[in-house]
N, CA, C and O atoms as a Tripos MOL2 file, in Angstrom:
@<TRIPOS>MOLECULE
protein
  296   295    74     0     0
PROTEIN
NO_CHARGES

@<TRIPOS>ATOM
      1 N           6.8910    1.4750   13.6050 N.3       1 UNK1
      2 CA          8.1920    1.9740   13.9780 C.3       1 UNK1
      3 C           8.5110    1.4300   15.3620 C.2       1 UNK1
      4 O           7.7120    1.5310   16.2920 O.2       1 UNK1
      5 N           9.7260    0.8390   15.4730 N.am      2 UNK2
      6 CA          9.9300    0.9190   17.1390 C.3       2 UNK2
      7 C          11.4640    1.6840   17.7380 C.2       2 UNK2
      8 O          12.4000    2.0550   17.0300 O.2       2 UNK2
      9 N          11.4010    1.7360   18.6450 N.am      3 UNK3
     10 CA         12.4580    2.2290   19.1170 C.3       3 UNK3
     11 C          13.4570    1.6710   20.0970 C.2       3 UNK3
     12 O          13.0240    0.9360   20.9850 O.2       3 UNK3
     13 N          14.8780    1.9670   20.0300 N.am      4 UNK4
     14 CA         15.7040    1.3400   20.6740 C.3       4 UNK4
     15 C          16.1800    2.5560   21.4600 C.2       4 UNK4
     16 O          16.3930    3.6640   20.9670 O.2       4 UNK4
     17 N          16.3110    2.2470   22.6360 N.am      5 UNK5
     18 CA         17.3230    3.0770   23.4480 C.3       5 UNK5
     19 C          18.3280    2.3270   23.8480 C.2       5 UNK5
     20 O          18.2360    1.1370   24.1500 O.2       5 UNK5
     21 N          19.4350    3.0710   23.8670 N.am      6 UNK6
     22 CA         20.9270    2.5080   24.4130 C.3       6 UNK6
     23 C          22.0310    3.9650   24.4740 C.2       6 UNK6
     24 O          22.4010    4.7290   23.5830 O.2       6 UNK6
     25 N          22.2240    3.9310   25.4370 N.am      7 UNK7
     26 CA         23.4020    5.2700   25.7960 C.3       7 UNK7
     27 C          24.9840    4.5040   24.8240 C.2       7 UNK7
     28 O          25.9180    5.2690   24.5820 O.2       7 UNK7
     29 N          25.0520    3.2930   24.4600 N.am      8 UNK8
     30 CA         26.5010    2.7330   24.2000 C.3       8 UNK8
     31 C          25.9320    1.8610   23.1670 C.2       8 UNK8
     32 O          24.8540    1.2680   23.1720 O.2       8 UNK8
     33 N          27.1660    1.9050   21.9840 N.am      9 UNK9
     34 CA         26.7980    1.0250   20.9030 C.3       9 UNK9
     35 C          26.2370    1.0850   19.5380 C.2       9 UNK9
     36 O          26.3750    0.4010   18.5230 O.2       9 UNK9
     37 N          25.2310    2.6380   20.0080 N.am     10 UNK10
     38 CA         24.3340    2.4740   18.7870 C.3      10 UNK10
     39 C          25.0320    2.6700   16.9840 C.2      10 UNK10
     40 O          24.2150    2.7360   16.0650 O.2      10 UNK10
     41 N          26.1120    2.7220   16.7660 N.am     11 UNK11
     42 CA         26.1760    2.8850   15.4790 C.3      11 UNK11
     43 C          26.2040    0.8000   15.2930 C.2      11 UNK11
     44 O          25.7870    0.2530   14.2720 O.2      11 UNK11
     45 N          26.7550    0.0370   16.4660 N.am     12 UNK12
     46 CA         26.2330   -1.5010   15.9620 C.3      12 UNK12
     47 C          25.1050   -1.7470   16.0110 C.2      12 UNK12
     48 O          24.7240   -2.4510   15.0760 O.2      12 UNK12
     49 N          23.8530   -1.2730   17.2110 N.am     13 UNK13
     50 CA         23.1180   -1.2490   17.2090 C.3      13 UNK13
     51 C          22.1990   -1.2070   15.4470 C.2      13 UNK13
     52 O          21.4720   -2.0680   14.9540 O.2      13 UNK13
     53 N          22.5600   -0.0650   14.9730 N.am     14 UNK14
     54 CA         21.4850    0.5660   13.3620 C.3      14 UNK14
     55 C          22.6140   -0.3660   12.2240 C.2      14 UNK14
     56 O          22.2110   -0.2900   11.0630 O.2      14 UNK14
     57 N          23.9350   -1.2130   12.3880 N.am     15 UNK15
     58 CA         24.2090   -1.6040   11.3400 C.3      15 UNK15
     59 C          23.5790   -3.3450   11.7370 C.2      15 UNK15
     60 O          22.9900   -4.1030   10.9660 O.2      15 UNK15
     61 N          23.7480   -3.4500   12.3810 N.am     16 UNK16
     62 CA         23.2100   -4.8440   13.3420 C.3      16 UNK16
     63 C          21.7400   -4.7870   12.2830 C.2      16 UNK16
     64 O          21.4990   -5.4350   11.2640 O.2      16 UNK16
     65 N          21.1270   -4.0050   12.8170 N.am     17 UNK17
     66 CA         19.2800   -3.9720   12.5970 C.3      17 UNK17
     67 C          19.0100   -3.8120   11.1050 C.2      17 UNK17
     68 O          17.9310   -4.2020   10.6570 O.2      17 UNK17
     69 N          19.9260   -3.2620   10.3110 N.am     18 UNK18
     70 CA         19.4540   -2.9980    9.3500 C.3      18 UNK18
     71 C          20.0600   -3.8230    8.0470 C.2      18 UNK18
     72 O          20.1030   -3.5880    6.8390 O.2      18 UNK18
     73 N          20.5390   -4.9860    8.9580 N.am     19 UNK19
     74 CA         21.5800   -5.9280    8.4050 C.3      19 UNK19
     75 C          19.9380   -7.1760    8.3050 C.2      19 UNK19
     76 O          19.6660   -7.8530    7.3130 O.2      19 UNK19
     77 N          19.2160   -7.1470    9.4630 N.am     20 UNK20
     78 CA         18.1410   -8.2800    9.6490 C.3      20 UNK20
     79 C          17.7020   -8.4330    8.5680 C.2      20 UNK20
     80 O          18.0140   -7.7100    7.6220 O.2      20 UNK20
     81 N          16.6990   -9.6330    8.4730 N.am     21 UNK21
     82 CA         16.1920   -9.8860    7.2070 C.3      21 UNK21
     83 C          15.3400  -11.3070    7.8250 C.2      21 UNK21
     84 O          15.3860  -12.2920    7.0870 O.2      21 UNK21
     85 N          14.6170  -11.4360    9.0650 N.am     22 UNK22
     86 CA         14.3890  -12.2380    9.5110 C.3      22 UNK22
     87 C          12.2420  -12.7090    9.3470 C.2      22 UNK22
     88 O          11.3010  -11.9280    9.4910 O.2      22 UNK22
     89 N          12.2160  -13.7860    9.1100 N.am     23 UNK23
     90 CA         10.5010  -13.9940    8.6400 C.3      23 UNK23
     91 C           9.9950  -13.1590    7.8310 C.2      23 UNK23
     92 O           8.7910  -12.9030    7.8110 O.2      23 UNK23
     93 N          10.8470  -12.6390    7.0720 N.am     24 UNK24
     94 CA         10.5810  -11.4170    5.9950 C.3      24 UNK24
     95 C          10.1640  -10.0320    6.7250 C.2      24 UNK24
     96 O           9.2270   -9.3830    6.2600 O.2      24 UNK24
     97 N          10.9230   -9.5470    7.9670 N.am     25 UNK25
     98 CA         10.7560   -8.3700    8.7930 C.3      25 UNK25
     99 C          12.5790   -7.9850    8.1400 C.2      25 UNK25
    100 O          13.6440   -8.5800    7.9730 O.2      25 UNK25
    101 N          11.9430   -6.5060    7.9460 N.am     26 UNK26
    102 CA         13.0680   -5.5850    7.5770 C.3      26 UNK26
    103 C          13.3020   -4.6630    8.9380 C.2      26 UNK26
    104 O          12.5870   -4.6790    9.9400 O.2      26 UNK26
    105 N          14.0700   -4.1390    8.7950 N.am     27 UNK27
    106 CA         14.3890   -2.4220    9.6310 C.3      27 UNK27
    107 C          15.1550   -1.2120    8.8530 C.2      27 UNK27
    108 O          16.2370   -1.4520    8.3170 O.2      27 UNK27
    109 N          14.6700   -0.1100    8.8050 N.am     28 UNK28
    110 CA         14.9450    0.5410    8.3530 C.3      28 UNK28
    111 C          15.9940    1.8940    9.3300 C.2      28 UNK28
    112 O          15.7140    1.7360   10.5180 O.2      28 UNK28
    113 N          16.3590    2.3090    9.2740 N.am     29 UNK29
    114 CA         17.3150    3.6480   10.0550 C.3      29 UNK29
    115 C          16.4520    4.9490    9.8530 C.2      29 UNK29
    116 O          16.3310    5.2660    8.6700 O.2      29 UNK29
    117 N          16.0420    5.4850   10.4510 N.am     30 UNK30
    118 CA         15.0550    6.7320   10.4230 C.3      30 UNK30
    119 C          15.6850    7.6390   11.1330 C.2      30 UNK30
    120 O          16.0220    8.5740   10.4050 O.2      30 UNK30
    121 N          16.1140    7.8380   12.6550 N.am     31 UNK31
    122 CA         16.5570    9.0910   13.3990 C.3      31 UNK31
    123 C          17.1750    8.8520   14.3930 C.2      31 UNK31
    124 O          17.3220    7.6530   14.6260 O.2      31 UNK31
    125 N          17.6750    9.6560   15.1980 N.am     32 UNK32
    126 CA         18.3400    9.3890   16.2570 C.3      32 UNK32
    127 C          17.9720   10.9090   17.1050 C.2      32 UNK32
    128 O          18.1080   12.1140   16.8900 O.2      32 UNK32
    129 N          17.4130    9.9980   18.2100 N.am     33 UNK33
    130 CA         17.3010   11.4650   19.6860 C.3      33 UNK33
    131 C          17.4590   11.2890   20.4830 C.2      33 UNK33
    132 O          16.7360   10.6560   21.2520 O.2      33 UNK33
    133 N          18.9810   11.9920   20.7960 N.am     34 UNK34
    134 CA         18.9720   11.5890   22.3310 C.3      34 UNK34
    135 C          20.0040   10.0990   22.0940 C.2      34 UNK34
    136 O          20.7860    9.8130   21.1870 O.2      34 UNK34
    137 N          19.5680    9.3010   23.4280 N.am     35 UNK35
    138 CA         19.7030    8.3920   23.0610 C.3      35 UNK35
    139 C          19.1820    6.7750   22.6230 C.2      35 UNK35
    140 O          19.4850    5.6050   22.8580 O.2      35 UNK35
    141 N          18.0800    7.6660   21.7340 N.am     36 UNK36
    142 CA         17.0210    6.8840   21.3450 C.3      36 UNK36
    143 C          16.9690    6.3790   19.1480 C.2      36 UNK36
    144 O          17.0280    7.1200   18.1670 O.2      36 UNK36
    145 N          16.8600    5.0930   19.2480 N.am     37 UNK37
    146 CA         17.4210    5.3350   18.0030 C.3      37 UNK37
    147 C          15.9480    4.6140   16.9750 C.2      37 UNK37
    148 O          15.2800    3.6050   17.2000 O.2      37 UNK37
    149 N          15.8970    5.1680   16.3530 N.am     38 UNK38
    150 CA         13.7310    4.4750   15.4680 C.3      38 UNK38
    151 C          14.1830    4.1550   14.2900 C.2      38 UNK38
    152 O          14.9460    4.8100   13.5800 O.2      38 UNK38
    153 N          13.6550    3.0340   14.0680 N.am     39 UNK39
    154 CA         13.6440    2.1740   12.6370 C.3      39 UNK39
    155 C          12.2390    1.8800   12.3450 C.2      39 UNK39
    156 O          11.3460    1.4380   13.0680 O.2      39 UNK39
    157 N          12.2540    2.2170   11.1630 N.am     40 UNK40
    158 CA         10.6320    1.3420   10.4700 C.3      40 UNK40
    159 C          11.4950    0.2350   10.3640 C.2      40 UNK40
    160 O          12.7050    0.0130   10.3540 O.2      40 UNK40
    161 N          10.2590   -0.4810   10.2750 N.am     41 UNK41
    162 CA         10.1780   -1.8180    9.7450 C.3      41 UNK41
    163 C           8.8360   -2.0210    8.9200 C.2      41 UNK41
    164 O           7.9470   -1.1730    8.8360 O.2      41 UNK41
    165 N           8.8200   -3.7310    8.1090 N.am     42 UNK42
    166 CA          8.0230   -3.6080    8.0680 C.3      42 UNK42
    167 C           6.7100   -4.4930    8.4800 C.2      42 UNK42
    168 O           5.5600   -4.4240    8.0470 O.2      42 UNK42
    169 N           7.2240   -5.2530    9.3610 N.am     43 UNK43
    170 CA          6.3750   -6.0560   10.2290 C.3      43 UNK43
    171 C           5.2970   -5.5430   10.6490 C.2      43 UNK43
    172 O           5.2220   -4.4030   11.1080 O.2      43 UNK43
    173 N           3.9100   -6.7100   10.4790 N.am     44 UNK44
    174 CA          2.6060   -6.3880   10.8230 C.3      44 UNK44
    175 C           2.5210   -5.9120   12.3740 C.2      44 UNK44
    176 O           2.0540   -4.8840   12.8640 O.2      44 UNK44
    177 N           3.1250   -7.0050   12.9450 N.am     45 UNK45
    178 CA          2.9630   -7.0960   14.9290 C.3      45 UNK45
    179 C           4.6590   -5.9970   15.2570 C.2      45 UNK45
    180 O           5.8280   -6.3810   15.2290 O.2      45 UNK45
    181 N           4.0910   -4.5980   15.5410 N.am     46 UNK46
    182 CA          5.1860   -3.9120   16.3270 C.3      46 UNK46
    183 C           5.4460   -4.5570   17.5590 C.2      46 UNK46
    184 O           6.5010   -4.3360   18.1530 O.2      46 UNK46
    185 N           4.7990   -5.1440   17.8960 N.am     47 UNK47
    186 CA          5.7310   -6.0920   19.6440 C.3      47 UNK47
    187 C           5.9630   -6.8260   18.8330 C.2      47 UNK47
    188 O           4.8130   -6.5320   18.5080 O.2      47 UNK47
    189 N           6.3300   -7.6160   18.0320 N.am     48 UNK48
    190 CA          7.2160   -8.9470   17.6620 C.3      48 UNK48
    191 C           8.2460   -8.2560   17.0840 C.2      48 UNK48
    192 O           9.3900   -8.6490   17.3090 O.2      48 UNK48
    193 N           8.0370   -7.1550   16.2740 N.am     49 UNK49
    194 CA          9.0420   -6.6650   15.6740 C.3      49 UNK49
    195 C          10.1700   -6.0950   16.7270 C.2      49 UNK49
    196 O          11.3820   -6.0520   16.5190 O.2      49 UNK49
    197 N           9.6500   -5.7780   17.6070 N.am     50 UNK50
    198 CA         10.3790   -5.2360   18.6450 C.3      50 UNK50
    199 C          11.2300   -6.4960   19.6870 C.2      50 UNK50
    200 O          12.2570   -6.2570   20.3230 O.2      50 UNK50
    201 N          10.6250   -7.6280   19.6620 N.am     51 UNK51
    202 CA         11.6620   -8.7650   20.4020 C.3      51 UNK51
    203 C          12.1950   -9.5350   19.2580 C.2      51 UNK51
    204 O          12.9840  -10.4730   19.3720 O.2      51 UNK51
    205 N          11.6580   -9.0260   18.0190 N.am     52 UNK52
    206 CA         12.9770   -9.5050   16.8910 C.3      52 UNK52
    207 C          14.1680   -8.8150   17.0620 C.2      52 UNK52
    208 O          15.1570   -9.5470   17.0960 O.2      52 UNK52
    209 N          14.3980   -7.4580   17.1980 N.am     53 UNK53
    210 CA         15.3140   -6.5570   17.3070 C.3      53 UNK53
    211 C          15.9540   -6.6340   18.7460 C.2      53 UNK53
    212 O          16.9000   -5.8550   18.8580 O.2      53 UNK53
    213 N          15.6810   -7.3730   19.8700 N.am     54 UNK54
    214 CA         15.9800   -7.2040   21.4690 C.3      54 UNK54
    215 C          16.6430   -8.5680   21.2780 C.2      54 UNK54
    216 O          17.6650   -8.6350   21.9620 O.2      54 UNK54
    217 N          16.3800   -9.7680   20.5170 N.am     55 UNK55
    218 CA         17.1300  -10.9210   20.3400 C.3      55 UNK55
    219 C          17.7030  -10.8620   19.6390 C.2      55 UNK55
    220 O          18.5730  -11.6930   19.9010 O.2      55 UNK55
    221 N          17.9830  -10.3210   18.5570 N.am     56 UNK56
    222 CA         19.2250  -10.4130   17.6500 C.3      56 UNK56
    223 C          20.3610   -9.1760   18.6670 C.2      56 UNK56
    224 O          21.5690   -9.4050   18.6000 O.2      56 UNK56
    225 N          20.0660   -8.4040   19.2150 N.am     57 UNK57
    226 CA         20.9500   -7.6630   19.6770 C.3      57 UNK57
    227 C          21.8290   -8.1170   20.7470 C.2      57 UNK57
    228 O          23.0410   -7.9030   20.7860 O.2      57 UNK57
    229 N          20.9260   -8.9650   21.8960 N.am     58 UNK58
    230 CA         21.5230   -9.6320   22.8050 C.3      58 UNK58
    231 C          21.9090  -10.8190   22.0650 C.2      58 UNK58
    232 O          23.0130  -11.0860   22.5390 O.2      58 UNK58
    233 N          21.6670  -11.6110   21.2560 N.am     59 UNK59
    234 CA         22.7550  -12.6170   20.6330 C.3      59 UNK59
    235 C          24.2260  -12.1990   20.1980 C.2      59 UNK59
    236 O          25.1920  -12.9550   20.1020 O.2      59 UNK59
    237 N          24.1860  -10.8570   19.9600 N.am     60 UNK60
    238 CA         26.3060  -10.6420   19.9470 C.3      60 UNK60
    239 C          26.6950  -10.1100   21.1260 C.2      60 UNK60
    240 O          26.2320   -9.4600   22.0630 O.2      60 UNK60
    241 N          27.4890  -10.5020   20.8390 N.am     61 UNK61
    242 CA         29.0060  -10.8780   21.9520 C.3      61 UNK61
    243 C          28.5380   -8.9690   23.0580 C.2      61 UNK61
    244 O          28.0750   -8.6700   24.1590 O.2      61 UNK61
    245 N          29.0490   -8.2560   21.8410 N.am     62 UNK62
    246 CA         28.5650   -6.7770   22.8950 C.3      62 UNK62
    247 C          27.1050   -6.2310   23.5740 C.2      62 UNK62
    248 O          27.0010   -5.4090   24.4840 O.2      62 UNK62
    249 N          25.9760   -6.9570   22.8380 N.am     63 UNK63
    250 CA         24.8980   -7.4250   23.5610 C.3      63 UNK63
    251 C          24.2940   -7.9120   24.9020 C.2      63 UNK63
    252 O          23.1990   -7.6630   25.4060 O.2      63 UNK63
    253 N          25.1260   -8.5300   25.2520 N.am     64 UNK64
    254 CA         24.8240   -9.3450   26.1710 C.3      64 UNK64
    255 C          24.5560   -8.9370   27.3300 C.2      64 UNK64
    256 O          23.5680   -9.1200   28.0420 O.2      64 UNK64
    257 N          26.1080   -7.9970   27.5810 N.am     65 UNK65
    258 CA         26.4030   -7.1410   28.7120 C.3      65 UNK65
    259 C          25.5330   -5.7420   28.5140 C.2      65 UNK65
    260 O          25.5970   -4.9810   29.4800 O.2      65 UNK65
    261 N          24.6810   -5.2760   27.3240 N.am     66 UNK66
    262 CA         24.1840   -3.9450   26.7580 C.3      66 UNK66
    263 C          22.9070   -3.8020   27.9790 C.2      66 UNK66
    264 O          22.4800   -4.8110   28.5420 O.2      66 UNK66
    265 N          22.4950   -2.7220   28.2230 N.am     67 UNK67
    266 CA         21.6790   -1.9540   28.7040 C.3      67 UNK67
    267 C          20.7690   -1.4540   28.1550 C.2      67 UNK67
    268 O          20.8640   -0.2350   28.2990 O.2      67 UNK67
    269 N          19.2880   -1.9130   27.1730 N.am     68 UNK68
    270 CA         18.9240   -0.8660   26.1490 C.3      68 UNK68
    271 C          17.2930   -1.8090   26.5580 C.2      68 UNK68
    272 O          16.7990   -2.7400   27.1950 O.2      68 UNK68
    273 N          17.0860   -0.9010   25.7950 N.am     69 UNK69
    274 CA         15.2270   -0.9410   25.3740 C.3      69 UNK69
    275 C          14.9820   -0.8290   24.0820 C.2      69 UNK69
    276 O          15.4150   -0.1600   23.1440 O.2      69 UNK69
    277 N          13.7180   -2.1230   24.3600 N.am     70 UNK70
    278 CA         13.6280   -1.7910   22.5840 C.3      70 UNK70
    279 C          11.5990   -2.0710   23.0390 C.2      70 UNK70
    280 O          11.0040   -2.5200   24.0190 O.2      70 UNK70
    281 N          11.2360   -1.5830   21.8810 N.am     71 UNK71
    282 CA          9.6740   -0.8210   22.0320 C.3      71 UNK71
    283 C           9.5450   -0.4500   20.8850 C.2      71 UNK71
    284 O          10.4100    0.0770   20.1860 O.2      71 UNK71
    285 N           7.7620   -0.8550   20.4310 N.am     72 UNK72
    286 CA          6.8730   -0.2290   19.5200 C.3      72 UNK72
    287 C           6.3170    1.1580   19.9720 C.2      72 UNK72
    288 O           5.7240    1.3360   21.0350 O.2      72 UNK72
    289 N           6.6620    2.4320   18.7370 N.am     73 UNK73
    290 CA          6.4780    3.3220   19.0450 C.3      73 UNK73
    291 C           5.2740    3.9670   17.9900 C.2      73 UNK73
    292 O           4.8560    3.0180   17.3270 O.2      73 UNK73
    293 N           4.8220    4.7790   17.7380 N.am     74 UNK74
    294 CA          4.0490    5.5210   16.8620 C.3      74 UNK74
    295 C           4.7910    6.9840   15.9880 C.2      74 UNK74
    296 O           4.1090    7.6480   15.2080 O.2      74 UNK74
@<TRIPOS>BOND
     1     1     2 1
     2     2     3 1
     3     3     4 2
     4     3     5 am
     5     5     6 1
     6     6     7 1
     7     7     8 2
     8     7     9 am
     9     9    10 1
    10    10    11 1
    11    11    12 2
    12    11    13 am
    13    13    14 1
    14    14    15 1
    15    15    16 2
    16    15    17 am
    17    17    18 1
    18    18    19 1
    19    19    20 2
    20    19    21 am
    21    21    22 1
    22    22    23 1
    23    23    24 2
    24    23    25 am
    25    25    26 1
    26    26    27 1
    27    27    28 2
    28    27    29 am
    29    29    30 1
    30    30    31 1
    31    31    32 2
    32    31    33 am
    33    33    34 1
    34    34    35 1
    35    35    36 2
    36    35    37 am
    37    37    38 1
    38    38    39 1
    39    39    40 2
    40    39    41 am
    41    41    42 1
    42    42    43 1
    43    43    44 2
    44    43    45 am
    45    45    46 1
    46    46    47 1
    47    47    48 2
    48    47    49 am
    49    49    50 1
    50    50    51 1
    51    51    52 2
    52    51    53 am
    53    53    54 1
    54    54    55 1
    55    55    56 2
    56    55    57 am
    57    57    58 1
    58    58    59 1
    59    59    60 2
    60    59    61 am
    61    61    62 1
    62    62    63 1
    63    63    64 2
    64    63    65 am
    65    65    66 1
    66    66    67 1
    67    67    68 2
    68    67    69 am
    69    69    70 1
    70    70    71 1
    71    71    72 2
    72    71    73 am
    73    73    74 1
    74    74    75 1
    75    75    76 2
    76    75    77 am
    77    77    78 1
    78    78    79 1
    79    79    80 2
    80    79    81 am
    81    81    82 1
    82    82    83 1
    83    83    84 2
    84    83    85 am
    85    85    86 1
    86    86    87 1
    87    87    88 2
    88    87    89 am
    89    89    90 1
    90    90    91 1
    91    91    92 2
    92    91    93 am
    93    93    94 1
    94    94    95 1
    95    95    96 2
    96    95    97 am
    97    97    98 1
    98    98    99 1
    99    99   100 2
   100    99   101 am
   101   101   102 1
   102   102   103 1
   103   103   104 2
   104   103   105 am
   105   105   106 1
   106   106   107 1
   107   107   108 2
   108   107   109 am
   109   109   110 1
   110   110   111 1
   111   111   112 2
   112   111   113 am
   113   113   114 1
   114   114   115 1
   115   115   116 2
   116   115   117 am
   117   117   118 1
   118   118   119 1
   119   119   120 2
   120   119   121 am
   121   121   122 1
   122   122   123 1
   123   123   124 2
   124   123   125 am
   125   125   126 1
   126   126   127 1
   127   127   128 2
   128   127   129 am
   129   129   130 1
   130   130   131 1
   131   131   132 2
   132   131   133 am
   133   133   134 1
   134   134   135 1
   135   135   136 2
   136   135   137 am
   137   137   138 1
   138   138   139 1
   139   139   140 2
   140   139   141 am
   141   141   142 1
   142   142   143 1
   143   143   144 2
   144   143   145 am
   145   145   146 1
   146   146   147 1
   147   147   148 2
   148   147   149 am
   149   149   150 1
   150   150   151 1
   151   151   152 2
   152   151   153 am
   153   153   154 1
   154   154   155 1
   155   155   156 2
   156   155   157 am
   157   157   158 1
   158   158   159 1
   159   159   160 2
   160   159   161 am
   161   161   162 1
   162   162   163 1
   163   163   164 2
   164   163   165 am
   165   165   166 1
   166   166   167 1
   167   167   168 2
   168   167   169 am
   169   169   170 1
   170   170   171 1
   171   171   172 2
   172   171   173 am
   173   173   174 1
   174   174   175 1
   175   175   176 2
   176   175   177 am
   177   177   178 1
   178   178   179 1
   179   179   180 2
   180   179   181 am
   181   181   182 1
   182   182   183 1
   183   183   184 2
   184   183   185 am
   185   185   186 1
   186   186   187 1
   187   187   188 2
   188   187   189 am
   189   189   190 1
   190   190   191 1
   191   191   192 2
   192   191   193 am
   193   193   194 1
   194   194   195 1
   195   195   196 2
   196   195   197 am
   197   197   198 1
   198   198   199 1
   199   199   200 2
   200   199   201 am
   201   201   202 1
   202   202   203 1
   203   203   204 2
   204   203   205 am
   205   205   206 1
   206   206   207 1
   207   207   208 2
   208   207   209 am
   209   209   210 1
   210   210   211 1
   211   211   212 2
   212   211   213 am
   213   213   214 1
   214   214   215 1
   215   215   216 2
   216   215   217 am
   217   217   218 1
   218   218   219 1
   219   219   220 2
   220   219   221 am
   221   221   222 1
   222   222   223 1
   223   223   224 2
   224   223   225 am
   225   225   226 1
   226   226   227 1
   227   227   228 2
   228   227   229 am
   229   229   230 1
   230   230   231 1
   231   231   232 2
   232   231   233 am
   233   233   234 1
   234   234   235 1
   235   235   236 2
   236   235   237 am
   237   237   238 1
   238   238   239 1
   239   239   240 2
   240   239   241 am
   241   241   242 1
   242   242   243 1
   243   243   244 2
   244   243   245 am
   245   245   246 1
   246   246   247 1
   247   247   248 2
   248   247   249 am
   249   249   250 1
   250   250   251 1
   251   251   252 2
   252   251   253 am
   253   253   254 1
   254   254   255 1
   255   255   256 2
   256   255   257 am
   257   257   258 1
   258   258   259 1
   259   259   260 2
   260   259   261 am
   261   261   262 1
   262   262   263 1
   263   263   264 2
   264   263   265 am
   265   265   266 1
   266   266   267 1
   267   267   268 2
   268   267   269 am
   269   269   270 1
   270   270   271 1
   271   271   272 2
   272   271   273 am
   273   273   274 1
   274   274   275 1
   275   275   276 2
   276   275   277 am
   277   277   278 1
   278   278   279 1
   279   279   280 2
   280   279   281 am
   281   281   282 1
   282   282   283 1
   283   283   284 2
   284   283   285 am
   285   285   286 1
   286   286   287 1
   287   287   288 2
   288   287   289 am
   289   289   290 1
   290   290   291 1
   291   291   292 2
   292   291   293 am
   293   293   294 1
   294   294   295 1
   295   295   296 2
@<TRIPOS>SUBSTRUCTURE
     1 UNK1         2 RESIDUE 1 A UNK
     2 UNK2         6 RESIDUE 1 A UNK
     3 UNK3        10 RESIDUE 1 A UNK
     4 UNK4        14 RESIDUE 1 A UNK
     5 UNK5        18 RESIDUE 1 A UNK
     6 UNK6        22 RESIDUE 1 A UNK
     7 UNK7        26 RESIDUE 1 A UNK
     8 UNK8        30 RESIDUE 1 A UNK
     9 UNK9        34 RESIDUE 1 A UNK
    10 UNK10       38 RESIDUE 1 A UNK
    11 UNK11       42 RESIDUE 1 A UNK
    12 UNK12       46 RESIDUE 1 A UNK
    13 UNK13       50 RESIDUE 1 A UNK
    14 UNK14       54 RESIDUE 1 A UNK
    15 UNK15       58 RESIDUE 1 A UNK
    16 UNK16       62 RESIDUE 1 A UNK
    17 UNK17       66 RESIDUE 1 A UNK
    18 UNK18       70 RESIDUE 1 A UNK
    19 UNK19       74 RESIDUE 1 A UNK
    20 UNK20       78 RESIDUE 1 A UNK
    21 UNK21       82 RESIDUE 1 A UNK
    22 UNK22       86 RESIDUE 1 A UNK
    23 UNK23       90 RESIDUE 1 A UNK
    24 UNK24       94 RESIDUE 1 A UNK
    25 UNK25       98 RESIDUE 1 A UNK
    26 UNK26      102 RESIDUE 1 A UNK
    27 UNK27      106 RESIDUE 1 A UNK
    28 UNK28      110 RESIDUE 1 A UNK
    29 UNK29      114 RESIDUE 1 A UNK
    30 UNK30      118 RESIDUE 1 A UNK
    31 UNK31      122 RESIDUE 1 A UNK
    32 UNK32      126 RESIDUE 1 A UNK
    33 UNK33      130 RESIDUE 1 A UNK
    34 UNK34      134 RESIDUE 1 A UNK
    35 UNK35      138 RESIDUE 1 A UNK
    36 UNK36      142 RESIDUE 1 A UNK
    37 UNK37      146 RESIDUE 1 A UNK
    38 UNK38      150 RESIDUE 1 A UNK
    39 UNK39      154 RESIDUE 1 A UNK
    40 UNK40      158 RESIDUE 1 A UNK
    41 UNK41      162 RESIDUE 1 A UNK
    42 UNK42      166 RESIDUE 1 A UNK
    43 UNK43      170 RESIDUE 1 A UNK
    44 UNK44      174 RESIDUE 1 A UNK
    45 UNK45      178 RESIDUE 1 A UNK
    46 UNK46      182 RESIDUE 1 A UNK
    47 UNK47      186 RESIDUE 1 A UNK
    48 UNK48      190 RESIDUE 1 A UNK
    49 UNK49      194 RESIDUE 1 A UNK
    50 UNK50      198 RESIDUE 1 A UNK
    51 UNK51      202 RESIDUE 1 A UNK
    52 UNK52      206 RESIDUE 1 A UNK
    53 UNK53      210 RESIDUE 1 A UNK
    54 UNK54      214 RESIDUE 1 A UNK
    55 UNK55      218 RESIDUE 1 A UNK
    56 UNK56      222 RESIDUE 1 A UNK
    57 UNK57      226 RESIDUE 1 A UNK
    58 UNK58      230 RESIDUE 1 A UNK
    59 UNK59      234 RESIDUE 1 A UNK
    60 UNK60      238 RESIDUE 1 A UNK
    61 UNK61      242 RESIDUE 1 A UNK
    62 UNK62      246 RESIDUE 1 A UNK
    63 UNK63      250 RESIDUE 1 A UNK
    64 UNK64      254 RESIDUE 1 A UNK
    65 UNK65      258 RESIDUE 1 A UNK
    66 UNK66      262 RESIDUE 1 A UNK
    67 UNK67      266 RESIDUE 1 A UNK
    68 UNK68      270 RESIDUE 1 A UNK
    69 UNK69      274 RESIDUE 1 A UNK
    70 UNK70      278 RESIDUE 1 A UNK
    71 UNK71      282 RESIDUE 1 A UNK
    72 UNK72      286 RESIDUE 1 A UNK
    73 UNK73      290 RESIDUE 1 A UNK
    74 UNK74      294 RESIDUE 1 A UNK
């Protein structure tokens, strides 16, 4: 599982992520707390999975300028 934080964005954020389909890594939509948002996936390496999800996010346009964290969580 990893997690994204972002105070702004997140409903592009979970359609963005769950749109991926990248080296055969999925994401899934699981919860939202706060302003913290967790997707399974199903990638072996949670740190790769996690700068799969930090580069596709900063590649759009509202990205760029975004403020967020993204992290393997348990």
């Amino acid at each position: 599982m990893i997690e994204i934080s972002s105070p702004t964005q997140q409903d592009r954020i979970i359609e963005l992520l769950t749109a991926i389909n990248t080296d055969d890594v999925t994401f899934t939509f699981k919860e939202k707390k706060g302003i913290s948002l967790y997707f399974e996936t199903n990638a072996s390496d949670l740190e790769e999975a996690a700068k799969i999800a930090k580069s596709a996010i900063k590649a759009e346009p509202w990205g760029t300028v975004l403020y967020f964290r993204s992290v393997p969580c348990n």
